[in-house]
Structure formats: C-alpha cells, structure tokens
C-alpha positions in Angstrom: -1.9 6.0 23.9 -0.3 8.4 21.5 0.0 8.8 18.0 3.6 9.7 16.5 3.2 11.9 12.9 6.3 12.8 10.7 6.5 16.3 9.3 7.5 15.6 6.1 6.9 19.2 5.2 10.5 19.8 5.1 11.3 18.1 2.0 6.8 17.7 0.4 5.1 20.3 -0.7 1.5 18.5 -1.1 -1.7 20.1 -0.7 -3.9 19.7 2.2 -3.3 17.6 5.3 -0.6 14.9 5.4 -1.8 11.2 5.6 -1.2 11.3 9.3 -3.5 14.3 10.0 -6.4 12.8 8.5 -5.9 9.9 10.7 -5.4 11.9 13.9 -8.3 14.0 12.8 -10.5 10.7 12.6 -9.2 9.5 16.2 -10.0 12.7 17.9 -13.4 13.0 16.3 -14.4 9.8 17.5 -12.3 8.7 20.2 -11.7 12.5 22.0 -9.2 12.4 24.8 -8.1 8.9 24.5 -4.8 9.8 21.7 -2.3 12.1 22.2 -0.1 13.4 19.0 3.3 13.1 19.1 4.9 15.3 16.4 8.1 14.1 15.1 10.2 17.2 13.3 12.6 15.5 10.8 15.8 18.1 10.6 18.5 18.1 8.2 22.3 18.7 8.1 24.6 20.8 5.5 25.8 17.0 4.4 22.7 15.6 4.2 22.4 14.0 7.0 19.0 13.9 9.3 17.8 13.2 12.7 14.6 13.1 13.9 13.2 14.6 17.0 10.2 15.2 19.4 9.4 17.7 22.3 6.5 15.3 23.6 6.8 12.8 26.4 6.2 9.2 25.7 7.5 7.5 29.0 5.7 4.3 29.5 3.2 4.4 26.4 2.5 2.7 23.2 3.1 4.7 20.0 2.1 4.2 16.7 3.7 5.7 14.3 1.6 6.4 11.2 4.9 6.5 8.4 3.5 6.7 4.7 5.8 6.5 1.7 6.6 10.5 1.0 10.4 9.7 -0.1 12.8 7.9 -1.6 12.6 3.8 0.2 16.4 4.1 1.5 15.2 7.0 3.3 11.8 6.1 4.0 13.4 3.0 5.7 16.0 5.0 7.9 13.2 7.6 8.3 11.5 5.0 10.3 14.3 3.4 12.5 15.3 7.3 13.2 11.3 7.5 14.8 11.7 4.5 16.7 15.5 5.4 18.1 14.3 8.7 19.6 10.9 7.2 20.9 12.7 4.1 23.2 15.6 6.3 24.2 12.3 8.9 25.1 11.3 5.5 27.3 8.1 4.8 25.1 6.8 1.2 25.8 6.5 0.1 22.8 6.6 1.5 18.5 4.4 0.2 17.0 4.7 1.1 12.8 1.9 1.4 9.9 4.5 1.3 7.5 1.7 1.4 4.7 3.6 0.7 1.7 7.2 -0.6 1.4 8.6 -1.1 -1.8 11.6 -3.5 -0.7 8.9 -5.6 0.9 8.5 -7.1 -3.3 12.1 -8.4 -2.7 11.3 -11.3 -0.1 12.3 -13.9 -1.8 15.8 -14.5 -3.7 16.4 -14.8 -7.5 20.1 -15.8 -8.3 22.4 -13.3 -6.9 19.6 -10.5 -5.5 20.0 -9.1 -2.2 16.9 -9.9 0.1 15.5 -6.6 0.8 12.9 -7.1 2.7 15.0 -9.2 5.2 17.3 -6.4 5.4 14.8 -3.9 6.2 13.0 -6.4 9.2 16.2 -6.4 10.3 17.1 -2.6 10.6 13.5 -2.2 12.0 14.6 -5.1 14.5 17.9 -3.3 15.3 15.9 0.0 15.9 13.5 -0.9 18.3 10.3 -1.2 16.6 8.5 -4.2 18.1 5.2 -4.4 15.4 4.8 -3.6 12.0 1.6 -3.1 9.9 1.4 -3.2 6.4 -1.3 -3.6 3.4 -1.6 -5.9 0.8 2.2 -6.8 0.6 3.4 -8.4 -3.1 3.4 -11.7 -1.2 2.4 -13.8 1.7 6.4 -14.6 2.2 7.5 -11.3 3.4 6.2 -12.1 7.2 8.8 -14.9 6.7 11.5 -12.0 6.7 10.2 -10.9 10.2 10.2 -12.7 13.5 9.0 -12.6 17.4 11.2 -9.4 17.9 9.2 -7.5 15.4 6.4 -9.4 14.2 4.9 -8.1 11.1 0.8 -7.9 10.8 -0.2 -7.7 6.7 -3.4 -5.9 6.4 -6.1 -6.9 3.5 -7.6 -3.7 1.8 -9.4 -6.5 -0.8 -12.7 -6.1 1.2 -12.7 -2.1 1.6 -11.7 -2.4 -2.4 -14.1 -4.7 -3.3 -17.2 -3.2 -2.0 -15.7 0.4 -2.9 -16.0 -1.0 -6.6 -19.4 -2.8 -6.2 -21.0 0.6 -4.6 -19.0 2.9 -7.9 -19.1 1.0 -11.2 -21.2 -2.0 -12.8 -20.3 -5.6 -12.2 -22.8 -7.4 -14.3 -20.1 -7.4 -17.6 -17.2 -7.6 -15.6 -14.2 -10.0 -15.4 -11.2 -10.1 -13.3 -8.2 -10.1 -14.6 -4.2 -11.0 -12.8 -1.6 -9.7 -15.0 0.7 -12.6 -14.0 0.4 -15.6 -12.2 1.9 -14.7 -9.0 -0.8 -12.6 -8.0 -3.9 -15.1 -9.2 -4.8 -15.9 -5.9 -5.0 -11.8 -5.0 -7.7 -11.6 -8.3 -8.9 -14.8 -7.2 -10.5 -13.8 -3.6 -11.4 -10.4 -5.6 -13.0 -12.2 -8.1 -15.8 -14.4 -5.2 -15.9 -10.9 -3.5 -17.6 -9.2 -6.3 -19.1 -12.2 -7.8 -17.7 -12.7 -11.4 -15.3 -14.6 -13.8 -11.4 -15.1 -13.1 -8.9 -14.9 -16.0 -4.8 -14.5 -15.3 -2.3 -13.8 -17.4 1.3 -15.8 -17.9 3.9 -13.5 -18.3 7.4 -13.0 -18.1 9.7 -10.0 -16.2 13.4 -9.2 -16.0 15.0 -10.2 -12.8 16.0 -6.8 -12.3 12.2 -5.6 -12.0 13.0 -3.2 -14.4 9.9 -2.6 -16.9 11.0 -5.3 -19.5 7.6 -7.7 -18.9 6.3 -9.8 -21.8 2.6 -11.5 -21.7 2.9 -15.4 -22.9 -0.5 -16.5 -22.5 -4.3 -15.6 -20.9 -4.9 -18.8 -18.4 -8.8 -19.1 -18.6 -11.6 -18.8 -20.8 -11.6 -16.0 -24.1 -15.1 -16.2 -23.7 -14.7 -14.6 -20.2 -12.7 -11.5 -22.4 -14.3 -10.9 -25.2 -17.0 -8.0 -25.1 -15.9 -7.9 -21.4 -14.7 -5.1 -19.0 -11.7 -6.3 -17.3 -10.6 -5.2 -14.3 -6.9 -6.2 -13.7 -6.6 -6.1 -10.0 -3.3 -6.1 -9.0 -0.8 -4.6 -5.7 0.8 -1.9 -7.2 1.2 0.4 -10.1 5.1 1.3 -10.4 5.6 2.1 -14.3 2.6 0.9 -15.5 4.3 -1.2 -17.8 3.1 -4.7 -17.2 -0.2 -3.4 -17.0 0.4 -1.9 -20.8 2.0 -5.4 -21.5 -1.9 -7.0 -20.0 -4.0 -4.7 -21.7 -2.1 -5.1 -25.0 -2.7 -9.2 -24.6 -6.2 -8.6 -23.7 -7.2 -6.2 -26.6 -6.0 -8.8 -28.9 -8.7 -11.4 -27.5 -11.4 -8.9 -27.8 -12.0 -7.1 -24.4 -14.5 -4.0 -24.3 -12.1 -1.9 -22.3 -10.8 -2.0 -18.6 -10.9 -0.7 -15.4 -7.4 -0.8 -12.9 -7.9 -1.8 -9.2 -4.9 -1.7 -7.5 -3.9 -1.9 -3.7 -0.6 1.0 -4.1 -0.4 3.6 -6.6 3.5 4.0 -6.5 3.3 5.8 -9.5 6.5 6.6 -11.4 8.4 7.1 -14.5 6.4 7.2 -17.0 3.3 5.9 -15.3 1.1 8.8 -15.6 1.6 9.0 -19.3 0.9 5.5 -20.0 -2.2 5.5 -18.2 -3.4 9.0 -19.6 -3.3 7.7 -23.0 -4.2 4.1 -22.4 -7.4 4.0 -22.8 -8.4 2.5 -19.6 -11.7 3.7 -18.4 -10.7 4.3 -14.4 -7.5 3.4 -12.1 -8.7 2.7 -8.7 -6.5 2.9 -5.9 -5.5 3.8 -2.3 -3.2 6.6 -0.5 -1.0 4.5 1.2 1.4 6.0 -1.2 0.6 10.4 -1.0 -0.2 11.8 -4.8 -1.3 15.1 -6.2 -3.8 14.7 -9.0 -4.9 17.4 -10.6 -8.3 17.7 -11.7 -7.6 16.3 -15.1 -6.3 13.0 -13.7 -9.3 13.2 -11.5 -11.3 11.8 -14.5 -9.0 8.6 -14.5 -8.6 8.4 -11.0 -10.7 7.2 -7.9 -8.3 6.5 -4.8 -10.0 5.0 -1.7 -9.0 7.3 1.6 -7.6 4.6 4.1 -7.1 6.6 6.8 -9.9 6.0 8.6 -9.4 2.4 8.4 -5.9 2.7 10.0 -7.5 5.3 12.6 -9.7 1.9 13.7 -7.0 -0.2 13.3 -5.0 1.5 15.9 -8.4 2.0 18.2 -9.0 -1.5 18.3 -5.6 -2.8 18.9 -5.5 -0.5 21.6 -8.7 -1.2 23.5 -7.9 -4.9 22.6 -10.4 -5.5 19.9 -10.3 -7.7 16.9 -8.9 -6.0 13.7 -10.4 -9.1 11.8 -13.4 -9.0 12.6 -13.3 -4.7 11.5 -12.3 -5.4 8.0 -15.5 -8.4 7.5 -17.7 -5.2 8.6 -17.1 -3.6 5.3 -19.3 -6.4 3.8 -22.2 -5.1 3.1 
C-alpha cells in the first residue's frame, strides 16, 4: 500500500508539518512497514501552468491520496485529477482520494440557472482516473447523487469524534443545540441525542448566490430552550461567518447566555476572523480538514480537533479490509 502526499510548500508557507505528514507519521508509528510514501512535487510554469510529478513506483498498488484544501477550489480540484493522471499512467491500481473538504461539494443540487458544481467536479474526478472518493460531513446527503459506480463517493461523519470531543472539553448540563437554518436540522438533530440536550433551529433566508446576504425569520422550537442557555450552533462550515452573526443576533434577542460554535470545516474567509474575534462567542470548535494558522491569540477562541489520525485508520482499515463504521461508533465513550 502507499500513501501519495502533495507538497504544497511551493505556493504555503504554514508552520509545522502538512496535514499529510501527520497522517503518514500516525501510519508508520503504528502500522511500521506496511505504507510506503509517495511524494508528489507539484511544479509550476512561467504561465501558470502546473504539473504534478513523482519519482516513486506505484505499479500494481493502491494509493491514497491524502489531498486537503491549501488553495484556491479550481485548483484544488485540478490539483487532484493532476495526482490521479500521473499515478494510473505510473500503472497504480487504484487512487483512492481523502478529498477532506470540497467547497463545490455545497452546490449539489440546482437553484434556477446555477451550474451544478459538484457534478462537475465527480465528473472531472471520473475523467481522471480516481476510482473512490472520501469526504467529511458534506453540506448534504445529495452530493453522493453527483457521483456513480466509476467513482463512488464514501461521506465520512466527524459528528461522533465532535460530539464526544465537546462532552470531554466544556459543560453540557445548560446547553442547547442550535441549526442556524433548516437545512442542516437533521446535522444538530443527531448532535443534539449525542450529547444529550435540547434541539432548536433557526428559519432563515440566503441569497442564491451564497454570497453573505442571510436573514434569520424565525427560531423553530421552544424560547424556553434559549433563554439563560448556552447554545451551541452546530453547523458544516464556517465561510464568512455571516449567517452565524445573522443566528447569534436572533438568538440574543430571545435571551441566550452566550454560545459556543461547533463546526465540521473552518473555511475561514473574508472577514471571518473578525466577526468571530469580536462576537462574543465563548469558543469555535472545529476540525483541520481545511490547514489554518492561529496565532496564540485566536488560540483563546479556538479549539480544532486534529483528524489525522482518524483518516490514518481510515485508510488502515480499508486496506486490511475492516469496517470504517464500526471505527467511528468506537469513539463513544
């Protein structure tokens, strides 16, 4: 078996090891001998162009490809069908991709004119080779719709790892969970029996462009389940932070006692870290399927969940032919 790990050193300058290096760490450490790295040196042309190449021999083997978001998604996406191109042509038996977090997975489903990203994508991953595709906590349970046979696609749940991450760190006794909108309830609804506690969601409306223009038209639930609470909005992503501004402002105004963040992807952007530095909010929780530098400032807001080692046993149990189900009910304490 081997292991396939982008430099992305070329165009990231983030301290200590890659995403990628923490997982092949993990592997050796406990499985010594049994993955081989395959380093894959992204170069780049005058115009901009890139290719990406190896020096390893993958004749005949499975690789996964451990392929975080470090760039912009166009080039994440391309980044990825690159890796898979060289691997085949290099006779590899099969690619097998942790894309961790995608953001044109969100577009699986089509509003009025909108192109259907995440089709797209399945299909350039299709064209290039890549026969499997893991992901976490994707915005919906339709994207596997935009994949088929050719490259099946295997969503991951981090709401166990998550879940019992918060029960072990913070109080639950005064807590309530909270969806900002009513697409995700039943993500804050399987949060909510994991930890035990009252479920609230929010009605709210968003631009079809998914720019930040998001308004809050109702709480769906009981006020008596938000006032005095803590409640801890639990959803996929942080982008802008500006639904979760839009949530918090709805929520102050029916008396909650302040607010934790638990959310699967910090894609933080724009004028996310502001937002959230002046918010208010007493912690973000999060993952690193997304790479961030936080300083030790944002350290005080911040508590991210390293998920390498639950991809490192991921890809050790779909090798030796174990269930991965079965892995993620462990965490249950």
């Amino acid at each position: 078996m081997a292991v396939a790990i982008p430099d992305y050193s070329t165009y990231m300058d983030i301290d200590g090891p890659y995403f990628g290096d923490l997982v092949m760490d993990r592997l050796e450490a406990e499985h010594p001998g049994k993955f081989e790295r395959v380093d894959m040196i992204v170069k780049g042309a005058a115009d901009g162009s890139e290719e990406v190449v190896t020096t390893d021999h993958v004749r005949g083997r499975d690789v996964y490809v451990v392929h975080p978001l470090h760039t912009e998604p166009a080039r994440h996406v391309m980044l990825a069908q690159q890796i898979s191109d060289n691997l085949h042509r290099s006779d590899a038996h099969d690619v097998i991709l942790f894309d961790l977090y995608n953001p044109y997975f969100s577009y699986d489903k089509r509003k009025g004119k909108q192109s259907l990203n995440a089709r797209i994508v399945a299909d350039n991953y299709r064209s290039a080779h890549i026969d499997r595709v893991f992901t976490f906590d994707p915005h919906s349970d339709l994207l596997g719709l935009s994949f088929d046979l050719d490259d099946p696609l295997e969503p991951l749940s981090l709401q166990i790892p998550l879940a019992e991450h918060f029960r072990e760190g913070y109080p639950t006794d005064n807590v309530t969970v909270c969806s900002p909108d009513i697409g995700g309830y039943p993500r804050a609804e399987v949060f909510a029996d994991l930890l035990n506690v009252p479920l609230i969601g929010l009605r709210k409306h968003r631009s079809e462009d998914k720019s930040d223009d998001t308004k809050v038209l109702g709480i769906v639930g009981s006020r008596e389940d938000v006032e005095g609470k803590m409640v801890l909005l639990r959803d996929d992503v942080i982008r802008s932070a500006g639904s979760l501004m839009e949530a918090k402002a709805a929520l102050d105004e029916a008396g909650a006692a302040g607010y934790y963040v638990v959310v699967s992807h910090l894609s933080l952007c724009g004028p996310a870290r502001e937002r959230l530095a002046d918010s208010g909010i007493k912690k973000v929780i999060g993952t690193n399927t997304v790479p961030q530098e936080f300083d030790e400032h944002d350290m005080g807001l911040y508590d991210v969940l390293d998920i390498s080692p639950i991809v490192a046993n991921v890809i050790y149990r779909r090798s030796d032919g174990m269930s991965i189900g079965q892995y993620f009910e462990s965490f249950r304490r």
